[in-house]
C-alpha positions as CSV (number, residue, x, y, z in Angstrom):
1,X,-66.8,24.7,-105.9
2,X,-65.3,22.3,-103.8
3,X,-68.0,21.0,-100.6
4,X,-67.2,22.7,-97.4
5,X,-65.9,20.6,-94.7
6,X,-65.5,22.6,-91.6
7,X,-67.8,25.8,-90.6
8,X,-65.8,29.5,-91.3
9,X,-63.8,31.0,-88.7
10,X,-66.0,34.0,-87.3
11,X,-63.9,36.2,-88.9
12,X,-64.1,35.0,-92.0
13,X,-67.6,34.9,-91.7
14,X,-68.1,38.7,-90.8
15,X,-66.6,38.9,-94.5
16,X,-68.7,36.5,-96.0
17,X,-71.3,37.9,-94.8
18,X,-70.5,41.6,-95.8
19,X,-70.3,39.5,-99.8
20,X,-73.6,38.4,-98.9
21,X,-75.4,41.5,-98.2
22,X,-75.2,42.6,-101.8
23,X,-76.0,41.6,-105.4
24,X,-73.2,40.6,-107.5
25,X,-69.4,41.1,-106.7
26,X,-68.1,44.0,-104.4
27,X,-64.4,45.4,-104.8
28,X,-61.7,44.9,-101.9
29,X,-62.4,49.1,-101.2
30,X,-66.2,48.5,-100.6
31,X,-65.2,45.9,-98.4
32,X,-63.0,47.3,-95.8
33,X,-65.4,50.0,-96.0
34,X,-67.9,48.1,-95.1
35,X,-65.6,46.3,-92.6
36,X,-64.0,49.2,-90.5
37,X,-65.0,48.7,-87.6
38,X,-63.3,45.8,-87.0
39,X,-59.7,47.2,-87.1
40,X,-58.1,44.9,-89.4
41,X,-55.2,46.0,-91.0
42,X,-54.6,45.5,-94.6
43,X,-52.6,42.3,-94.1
44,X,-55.0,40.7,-91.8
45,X,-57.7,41.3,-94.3
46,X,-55.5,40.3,-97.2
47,X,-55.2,36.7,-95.1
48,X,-59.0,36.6,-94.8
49,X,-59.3,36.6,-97.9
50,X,-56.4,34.5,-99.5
51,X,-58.2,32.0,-97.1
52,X,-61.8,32.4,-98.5
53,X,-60.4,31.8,-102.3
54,X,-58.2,29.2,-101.1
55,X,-61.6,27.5,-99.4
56,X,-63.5,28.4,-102.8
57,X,-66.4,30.0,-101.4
58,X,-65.7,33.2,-103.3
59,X,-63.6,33.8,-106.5
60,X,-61.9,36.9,-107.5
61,X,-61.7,39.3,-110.4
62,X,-59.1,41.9,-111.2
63,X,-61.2,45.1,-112.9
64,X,-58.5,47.5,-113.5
65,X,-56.3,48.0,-110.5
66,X,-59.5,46.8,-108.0
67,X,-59.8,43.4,-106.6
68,X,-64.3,42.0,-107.1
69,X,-65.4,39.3,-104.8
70,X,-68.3,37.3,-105.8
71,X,-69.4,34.8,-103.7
72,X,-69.3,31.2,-104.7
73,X,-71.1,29.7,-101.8
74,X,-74.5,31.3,-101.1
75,X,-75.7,32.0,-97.7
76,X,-78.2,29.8,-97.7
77,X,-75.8,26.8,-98.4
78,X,-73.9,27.7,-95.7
79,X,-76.4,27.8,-92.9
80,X,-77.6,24.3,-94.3
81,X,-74.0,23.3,-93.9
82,X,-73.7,25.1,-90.2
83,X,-77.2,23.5,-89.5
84,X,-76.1,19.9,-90.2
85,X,-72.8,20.5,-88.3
86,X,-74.6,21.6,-85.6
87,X,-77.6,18.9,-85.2
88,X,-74.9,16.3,-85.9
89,X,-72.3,17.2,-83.0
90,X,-74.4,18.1,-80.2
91,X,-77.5,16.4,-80.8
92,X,-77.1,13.4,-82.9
93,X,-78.8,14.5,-85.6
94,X,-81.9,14.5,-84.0
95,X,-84.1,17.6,-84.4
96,X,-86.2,16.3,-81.2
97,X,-83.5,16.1,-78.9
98,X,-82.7,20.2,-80.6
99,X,-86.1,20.9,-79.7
100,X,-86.4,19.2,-76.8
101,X,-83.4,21.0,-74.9
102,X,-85.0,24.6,-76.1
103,X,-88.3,23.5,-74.3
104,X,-85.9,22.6,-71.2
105,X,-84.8,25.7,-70.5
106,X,-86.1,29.3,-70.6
107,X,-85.2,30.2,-74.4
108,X,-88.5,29.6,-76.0
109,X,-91.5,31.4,-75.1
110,X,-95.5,30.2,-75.4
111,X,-95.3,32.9,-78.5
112,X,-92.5,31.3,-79.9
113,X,-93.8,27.4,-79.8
114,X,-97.1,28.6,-81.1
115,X,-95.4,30.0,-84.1
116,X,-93.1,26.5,-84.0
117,X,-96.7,24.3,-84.1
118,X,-97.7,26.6,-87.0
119,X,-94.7,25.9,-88.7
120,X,-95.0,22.3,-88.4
121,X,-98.3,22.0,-89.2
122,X,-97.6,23.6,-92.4
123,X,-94.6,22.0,-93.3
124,X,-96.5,18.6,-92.5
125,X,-99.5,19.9,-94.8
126,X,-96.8,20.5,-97.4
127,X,-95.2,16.9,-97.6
128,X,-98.4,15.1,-98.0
């Protein structure tokens, strides 16, 4: 697989993440089950997909007449990548200035930077 170089549009998210709910590959019918409350219609889905192969985060296999997606990027590679993207653009790839703006306003509670100091202190107890 080739390295991503720009995050997923949220759409094409909400179908990577439908691949990523499951073990192994999922047909095109499980799929836009899964996916029907969105409203797409076939074609828009067809283009989501097109685009995800295209991207090579997932590959296709014909099984009789069904379409199987299997994901070729794992979740976990992907919120690294949206992670870096992230820290790089808006903070300058400083996790301090990250944490340092949720202390600023009201989005992290006393609970929440207790559980953060845990956290830290393990990870530092870790790396030694």
């Amino acid at each position: 697989m080739k390295p991503l170089q720009k995050r997923l549009p949220d759409t094409e998210l909400e179908v990577m993440l439908a691949i990523w709910s499951t073990e192994g590959a999922v047909s095109r019918a499980w799929l836009e089950e899964k996916l029907c409350d969105k409203g797409w219609n076939r074609n828009t889905f067809n283009t989501y997909l097109t685009r995800l192969l295209e991207k090579g985060v997932i590959a296709c296999e014909k099984r009789g007449k069904s379409n199987y997606y299997t994901p070729l990027l794992s979740q976990k590679e992907y919120l690294d990548f949206e992670n870096r993207t992230f820290l790089g653009k808006l903070y300058n790839h400083s996790v301090t200035q990250f944490f340092a703006a949720l202390c600023r306003g009201e989005g992290i509670s006393s609970q929440e930077l207790d559980d953060l100091q845990k956290f830290l202190d393990e990870k530092k107890g870790t790396s030694k």
